[in-house]
N, C-alpha and C positions, 0 to 999 in steps of 0.2 A: 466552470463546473464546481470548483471548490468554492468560489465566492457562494452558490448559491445553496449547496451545502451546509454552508456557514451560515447562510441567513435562515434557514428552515430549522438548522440548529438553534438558533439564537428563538426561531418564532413558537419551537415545539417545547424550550426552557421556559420561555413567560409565563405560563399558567404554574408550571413546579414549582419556579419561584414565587410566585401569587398565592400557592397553596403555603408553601413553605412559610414565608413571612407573615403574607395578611393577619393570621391570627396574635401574633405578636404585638404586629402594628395597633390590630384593632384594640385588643388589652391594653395597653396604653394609652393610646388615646381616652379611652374609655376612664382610665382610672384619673385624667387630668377634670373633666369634669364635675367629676362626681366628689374630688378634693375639692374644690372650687366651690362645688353647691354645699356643702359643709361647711365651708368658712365662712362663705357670705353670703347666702341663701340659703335655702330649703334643704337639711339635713331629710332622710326618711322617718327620724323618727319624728323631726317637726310636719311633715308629712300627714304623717302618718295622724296626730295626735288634733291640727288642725282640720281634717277629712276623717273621721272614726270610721271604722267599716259601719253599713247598713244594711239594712234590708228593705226590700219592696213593703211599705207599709200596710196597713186594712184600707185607710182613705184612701191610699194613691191605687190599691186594686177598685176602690168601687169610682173612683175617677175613673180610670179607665173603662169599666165595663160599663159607666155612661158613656164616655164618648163610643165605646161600637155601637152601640143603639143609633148611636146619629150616622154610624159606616166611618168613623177614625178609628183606629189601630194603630196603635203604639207599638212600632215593631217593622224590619224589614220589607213587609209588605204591608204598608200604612193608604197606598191609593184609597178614596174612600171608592167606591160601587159606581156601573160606569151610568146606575140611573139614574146619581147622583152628582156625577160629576161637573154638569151646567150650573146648578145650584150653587157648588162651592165655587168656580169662576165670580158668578156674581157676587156672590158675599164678598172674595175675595176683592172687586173691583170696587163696592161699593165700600167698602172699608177703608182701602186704600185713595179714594176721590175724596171723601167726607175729612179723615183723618191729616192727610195734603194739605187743608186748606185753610186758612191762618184767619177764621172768623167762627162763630159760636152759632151759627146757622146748622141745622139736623136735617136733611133733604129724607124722603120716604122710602125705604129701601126698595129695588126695584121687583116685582110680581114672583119671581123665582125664588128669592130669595125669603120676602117675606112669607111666600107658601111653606121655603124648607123650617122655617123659625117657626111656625104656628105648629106645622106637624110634626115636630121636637120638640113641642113646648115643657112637654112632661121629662123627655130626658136630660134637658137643662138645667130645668127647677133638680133633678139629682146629681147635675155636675156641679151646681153651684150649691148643694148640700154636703156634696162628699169634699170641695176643695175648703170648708170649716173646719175639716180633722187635721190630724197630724202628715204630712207627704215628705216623705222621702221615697226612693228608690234603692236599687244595690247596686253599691257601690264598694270597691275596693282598691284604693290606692295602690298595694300592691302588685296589683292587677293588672293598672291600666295600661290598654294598647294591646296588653297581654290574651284578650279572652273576646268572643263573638256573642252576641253582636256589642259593636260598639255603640259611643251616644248618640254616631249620627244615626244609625239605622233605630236605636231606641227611641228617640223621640221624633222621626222622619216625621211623623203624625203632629206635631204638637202646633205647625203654625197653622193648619187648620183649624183646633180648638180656640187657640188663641183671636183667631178670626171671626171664630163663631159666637163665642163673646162677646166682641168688640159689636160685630154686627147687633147683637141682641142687643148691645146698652144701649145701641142709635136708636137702633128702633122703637126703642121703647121711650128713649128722651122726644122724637118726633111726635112719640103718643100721648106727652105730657105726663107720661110714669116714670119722674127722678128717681121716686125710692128703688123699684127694681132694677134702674136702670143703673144706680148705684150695686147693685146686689153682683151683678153682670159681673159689673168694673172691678169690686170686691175679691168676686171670684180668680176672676183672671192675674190680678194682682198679687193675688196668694198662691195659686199657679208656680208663678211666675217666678217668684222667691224663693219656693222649691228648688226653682231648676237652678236658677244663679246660683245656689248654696253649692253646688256640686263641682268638683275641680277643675273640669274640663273646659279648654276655649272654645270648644264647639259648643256644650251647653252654655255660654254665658252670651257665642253670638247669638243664638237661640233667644236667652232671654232681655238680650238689648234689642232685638227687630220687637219682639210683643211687647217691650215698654213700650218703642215711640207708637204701639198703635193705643195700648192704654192712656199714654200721656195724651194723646189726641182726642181722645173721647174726653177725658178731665175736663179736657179745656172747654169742652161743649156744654159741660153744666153752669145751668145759669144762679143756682146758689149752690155751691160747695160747702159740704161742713166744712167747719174749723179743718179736723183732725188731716183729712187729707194733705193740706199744705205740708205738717211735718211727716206724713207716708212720703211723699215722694222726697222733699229734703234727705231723708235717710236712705234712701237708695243710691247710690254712687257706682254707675257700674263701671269707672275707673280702676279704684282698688281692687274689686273683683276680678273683671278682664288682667290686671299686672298678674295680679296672680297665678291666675289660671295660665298665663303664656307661663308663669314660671314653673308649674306645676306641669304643661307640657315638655318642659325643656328636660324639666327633672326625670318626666316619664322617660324621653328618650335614653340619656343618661342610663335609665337604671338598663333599657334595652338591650343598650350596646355592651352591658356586664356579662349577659346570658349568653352560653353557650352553647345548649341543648335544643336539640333540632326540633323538637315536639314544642318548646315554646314560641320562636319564630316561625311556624308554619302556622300554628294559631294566630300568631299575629296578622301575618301575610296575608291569610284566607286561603282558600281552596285553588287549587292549581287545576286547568284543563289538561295538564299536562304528569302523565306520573310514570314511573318507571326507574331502575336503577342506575338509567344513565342521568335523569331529569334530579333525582333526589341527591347526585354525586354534584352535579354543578349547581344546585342551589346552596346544600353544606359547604362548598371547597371554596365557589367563585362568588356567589351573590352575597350568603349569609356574611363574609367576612368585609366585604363592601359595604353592604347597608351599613355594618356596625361602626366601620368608620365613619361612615356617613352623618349616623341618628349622634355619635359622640362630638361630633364636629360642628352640630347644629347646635345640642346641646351646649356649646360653649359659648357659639355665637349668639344665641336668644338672650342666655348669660348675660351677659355684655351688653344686648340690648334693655333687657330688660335694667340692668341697673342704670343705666344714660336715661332711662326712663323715669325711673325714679327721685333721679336727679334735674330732671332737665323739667321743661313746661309742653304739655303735647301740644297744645295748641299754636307753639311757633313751628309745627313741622308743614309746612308749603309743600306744593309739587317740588318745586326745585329740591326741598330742604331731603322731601322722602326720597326724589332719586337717589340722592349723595349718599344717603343711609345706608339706599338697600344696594349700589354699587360697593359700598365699603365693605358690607358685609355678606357678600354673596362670594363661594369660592369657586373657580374652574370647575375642579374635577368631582365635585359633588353637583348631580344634576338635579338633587332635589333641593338645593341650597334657595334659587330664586325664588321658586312656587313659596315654599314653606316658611324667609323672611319676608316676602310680601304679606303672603296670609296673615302673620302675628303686626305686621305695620299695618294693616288695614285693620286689625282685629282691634288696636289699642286706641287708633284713630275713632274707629265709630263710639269705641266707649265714650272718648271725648266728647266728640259730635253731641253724643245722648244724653253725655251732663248738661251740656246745653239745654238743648230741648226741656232737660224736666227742670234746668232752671228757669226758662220761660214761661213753665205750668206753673212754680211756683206763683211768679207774678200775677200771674194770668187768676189763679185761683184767691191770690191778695187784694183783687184786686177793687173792693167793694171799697180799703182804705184808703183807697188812692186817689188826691186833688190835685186839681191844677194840671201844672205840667214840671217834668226833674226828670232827674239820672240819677240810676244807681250803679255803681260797678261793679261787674261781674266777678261771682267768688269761685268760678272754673276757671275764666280766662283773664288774665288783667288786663292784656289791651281789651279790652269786650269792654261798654257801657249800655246798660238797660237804658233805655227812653219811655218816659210815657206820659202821654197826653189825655185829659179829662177835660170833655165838653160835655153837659147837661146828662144823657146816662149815658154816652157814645165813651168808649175806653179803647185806647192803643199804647200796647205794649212794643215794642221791638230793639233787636240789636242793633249797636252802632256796627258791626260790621259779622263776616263770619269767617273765621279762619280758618275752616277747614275747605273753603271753595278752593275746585279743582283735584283734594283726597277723597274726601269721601260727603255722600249727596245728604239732606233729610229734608222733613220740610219746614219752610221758610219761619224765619227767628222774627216772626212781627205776628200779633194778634190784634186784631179789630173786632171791637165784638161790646157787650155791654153790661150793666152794671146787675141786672138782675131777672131783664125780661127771659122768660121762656124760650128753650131753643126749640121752636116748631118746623 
């Protein structure tokens, strides 16, 4: 009877103790990374001074109030209309087949698709007017994480748009209209640049999925201006993506500093559950867990990200990312796995996608191209470009791709030709 005394004793102690220290714990922990990201990282006020606060711009409002015209919504509830919603599947399949396929071939987009393109023709010609202005959105570094809705639920809408685009430059290169079909591509790409500018790793996975469908269409046209080869050259969404994971890490960081129950419930979002006993055990038990939590990841992304900077991503293999993400995943944090995969996958597709647009590169060079040579790749050094020139027949492709088996795209070889039309 007393042993078990003793044990109810000891089991009704754990949580006083938990209340008692946690907070302690968690402040500490909290104040090691945020020294760290001071020293050799991202201070707030480097922060702060690389990401200015903004505002929702004029363009990016008259962006938007095109795309509802076509039923996108930039905003938690972004589904477009359900009498719309076969329309977008096909765009979305038809995008996704054409953009796949490693030849300069423009097949006609399928009956649904092109009906929804003609019956929106006039709110495109306004999306791709209003994406000429200035676009930004609001944004506050201070903020992030901190405030509803966040980037996913704000831009849920955007690979729609981006879809809708891509669909339009096909269609319209099928129709032997390059100039508009450029205007498309234009659009999207300005888009798109927008969003990458923004600090967040969810906004830059965002805008690495709409490059590879823009870089896909590039590669469809059968005379490229000049200028596009150095558009895509100067996109790197390597640098970007570092960033932004380190701009996540920092968020965290600043998370785990706060105290006050009004800003982690903002964060958390809305509970099913509310009441004096529910608002005692999320302040006493959960708030002081997460904080060691969000401060403990924060170290670790840390860490990651600088072996990032140092290292070459392109030699991270399956093998290489297990060893990573086992090194750096802790027990007793259960959102440790989820959250170092997310940012190893996150850094991976960047790479992937330097790829790919150094493929466009070629692909778009490729009017100077004789004979047959190698060039080497300036994302990956084991990587060598191939390419062969028969009569107007051109193939570009990789000696190899180091990301098989992390993360997918499609295929590093272009067959395709020297100026005919893509019909």
């Amino acid at each position: 009877m007393r042993r078990l005394l003793w044990g109810v004793g000891v089991l009704a102690a754990l949580p006083i103790a938990w209340i008692g220290v946690s907070g302690w714990l968690a402040e500490r922990a909290a104040r090691d990374p945020g020294r760290r990201w001071a020293e050799t990282g991202l201070s707030a006020d480097e922060a702060a001074a690389r990401f200015p606060r903004s505002t929702t711009s004029p363009a990016a409002r008259e962006l938007a109030a095109a795309a509802r015209r076509m039923g996108i919504a930039f905003g938690a509830s972004s589904a477009p209309p359900k009498s719309d919603q076969a329309a977008f599947h096909e765009i979305a399949r038809y995008v996704d087949a054409e953009t796949q396929r490693g030849d300069d071939v423009v097949n006609a987009p399928p009956a649904p698709a092109a009906a929804f393109l003609h019956a929106h023709a006039q709110a495109l010609g306004e999306l791709r007017a209003a994406a000429q202005g200035e676009l930004h959105w609001e944004c506050d570094v201070a903020q992030l994480g901190l405030t509803r809705p966040n980037v996913y639920e704000l831009f849920m809408g955007y690979p729609l748009l981006q879809n809708l685009l891509a669909a339009d430059a096909l269609a319209r290169l099928h129709a032997g209209d390059v100039a508009s079909a450029l205007a498309s591509i234009d659009a999207g790409w300005r888009v798109n640049a927008a969003l990458a500018s923004r600090p967040e790793a969810m906004a830059q996975t965002f805008a690495i999925n709409a490059e590879g469908l823009l870089l896909g269409v590039l590669r469809k046209l059968p005379s490229p201006p000049p200028e596009w080869s150095g558009r895509v050259r100067a996109q790197d969404p390597r640098h970007a993506m570092l960033l932004s994971v380190q701009m996540d890490a920092w968020t965290f960081s600043q998370l785990a500093h706060r105290h006050d129950a009004a800003t982690w419930r903002a964060a958390m979002g809305p509970s099913r559950f509310t009441g004096p006993g529910v608002s005692f055990l999320t302040d006493h038990i959960q708030r002081p867990y997460f904080r060691l939590a969000a401060a403990s990841y924060a170290k670790t992304v840390h860490r990651l990200a600088e072996g990032m900077k140092a290292g070459d991503i392109c030699t991270i293999d399956k093998h290489a990312y297990d060893r990573i993400l086992k090194a750096h995943s802790s027990r007793w944090n259960v959102f440790a796995p989820y959250m170092i995969r997310s940012t190893l996958m996150a850094l991976l597709r960047s790479g992937r996608r330097a790829l790919d647009a150094e493929l466009t590169q070629h692909v778009l060079d490729r009017g100077g191209l004789q004979g047959a040579g190698s060039r080497p790749s300036t994302v990956c050094p084991a990587v060598d470009w191939t390419y062969r020139v028969g009569g107007d027949e051109v193939v570009v492709e990789a000696s190899r791709d180091p990301f098989t088996g992390t993360v997918s795209g499609p295929p590093l070889r272009f067959v395709g030709h020297r100026s005919e039309p893509a019909r």
